[in-house]
N, C-alpha and C positions, 0 to 999 in steps of 0.2 A: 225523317219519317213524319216530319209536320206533329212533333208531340213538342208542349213547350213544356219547359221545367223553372217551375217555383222555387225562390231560392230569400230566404229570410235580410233582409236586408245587413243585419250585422254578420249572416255568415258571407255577403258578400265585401264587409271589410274585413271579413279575418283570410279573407283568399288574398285581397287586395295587402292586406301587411304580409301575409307570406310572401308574392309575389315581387312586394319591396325588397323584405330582406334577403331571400334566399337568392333569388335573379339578379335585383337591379343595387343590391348589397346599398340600400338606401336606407342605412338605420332611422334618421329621423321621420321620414313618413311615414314609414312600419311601425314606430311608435305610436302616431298621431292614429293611423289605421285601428290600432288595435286598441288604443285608447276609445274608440267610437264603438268598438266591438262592446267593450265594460258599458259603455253609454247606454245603448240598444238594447245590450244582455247581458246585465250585470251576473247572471246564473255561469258564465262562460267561463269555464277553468283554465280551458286552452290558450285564452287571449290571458290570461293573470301571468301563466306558468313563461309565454314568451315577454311578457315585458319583465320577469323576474330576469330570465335569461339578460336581455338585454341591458337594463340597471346594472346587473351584476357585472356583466362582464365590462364596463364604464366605470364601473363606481360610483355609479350616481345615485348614492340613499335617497336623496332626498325625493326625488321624481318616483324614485319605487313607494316613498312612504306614499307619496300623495296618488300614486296608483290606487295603492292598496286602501287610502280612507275614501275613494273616489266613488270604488265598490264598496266599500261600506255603506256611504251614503244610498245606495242606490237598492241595494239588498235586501229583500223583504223578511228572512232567515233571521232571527237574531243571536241562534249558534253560530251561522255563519257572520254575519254584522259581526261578531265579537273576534273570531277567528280571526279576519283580515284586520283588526282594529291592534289584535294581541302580534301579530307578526308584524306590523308597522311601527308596534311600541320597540318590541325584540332587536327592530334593524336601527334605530333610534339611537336607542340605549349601544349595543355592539358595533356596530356601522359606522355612524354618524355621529356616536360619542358625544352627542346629546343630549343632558338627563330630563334637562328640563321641555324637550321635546317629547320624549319617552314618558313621562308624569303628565301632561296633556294629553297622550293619549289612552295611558292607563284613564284615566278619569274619565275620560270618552265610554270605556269598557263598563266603568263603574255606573255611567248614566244609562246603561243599558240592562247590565246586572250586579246589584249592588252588594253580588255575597260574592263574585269574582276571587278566587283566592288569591291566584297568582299577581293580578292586580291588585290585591290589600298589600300583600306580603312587597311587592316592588314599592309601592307609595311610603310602606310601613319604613324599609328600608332609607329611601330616598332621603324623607322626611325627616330622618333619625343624625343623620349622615349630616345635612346640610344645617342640622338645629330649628327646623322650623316647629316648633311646640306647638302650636294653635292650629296645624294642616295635621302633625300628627296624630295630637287629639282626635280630632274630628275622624282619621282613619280607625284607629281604634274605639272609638264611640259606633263608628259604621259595623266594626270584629263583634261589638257588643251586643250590638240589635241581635245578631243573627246568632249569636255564643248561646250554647245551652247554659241552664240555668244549675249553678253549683260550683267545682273549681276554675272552672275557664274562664265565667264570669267574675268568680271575684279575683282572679291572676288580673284579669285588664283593667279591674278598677282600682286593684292596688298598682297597677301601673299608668294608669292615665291619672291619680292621684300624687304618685313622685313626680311625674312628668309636671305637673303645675307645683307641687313646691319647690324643685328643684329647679327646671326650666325657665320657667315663668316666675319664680320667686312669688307665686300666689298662695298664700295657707288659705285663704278662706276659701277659693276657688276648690 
């Protein structure tokens, strides 16, 4: 009928990775497609949800984490920024068996919102686990800023107190 139709350039790579995977069953250009989709439109849920598909059924954590910090980077949201940051920590940590990958990007979460709970509480853990005193300090020193004022506060400073005499074998500290 001589009408032309406009068409967003990433919705023409997310037709173009469908058209790989589901026709030409060419997982890795459907990847690369849909990865250009996150580039263009990092907002695009469609283009996350199939490269989840596709990681998943691979196995490949790694490619999904760095999907999922790809959109993070690019995310102007930072519910959302934090969202893809915490699911790339999750598949880290369960997946990819990790930790020290999963504490990276918990901290990633943390430089975006620093009362993150789930992210204290993971680091608070880690850090406990592995005997790092001085990272977990500082995690609880971060519980404290934000602790209201009364027994929660002074719970962490009698615990970030044993934490240096006992840990760190610092009294004066």
């Amino acid at each position: 009928k001589g009408n032309s139709r406009a068409y967003r350039l990433g919705e023409l790579y997310a037709r173009r990775g469908q058209v790989q995977l589901q026709y030409l069953q060419d997982v890795d250009e459907a990847v690369l497609s849909y990865l250009k989709v996150i580039e263009l439109n990092p907002e695009n849920d469609t283009a996350v949800k199939c490269l989840e598909t596709i990681f998943s059924q691979q196995e490949d954590w790694a490619q999904l984490i760095s999907a999922y910090e790809k959109r993070a980077a690019l995310i102007s949201d930072d519910e959302r920024r934090i969202e893809m940051l915490r699911r790339a920590s999750r598949v880290a940590a369960a997946k990819l068996k990790e930790p020290a990958e999963a504490v990276r990007l918990y901290e990633a979460i943390l430089g975006v919102d620093s009362t993150d709970r789930e992210a204290l509480d993971s680091l608070e853990r880690y850090h406990e686990r592995s005997r790092n005193w001085e990272d977990l300090i500082s995690v609880l020193q971060n519980r404290l800023a934000t602790a209201s004022a009364g027994d929660a506060a002074i719970a962490l400073l009698r615990r970030i107190a044993q934490i240096c005499e006992e840990g760190l074998m610092s009294e004066d500290r």
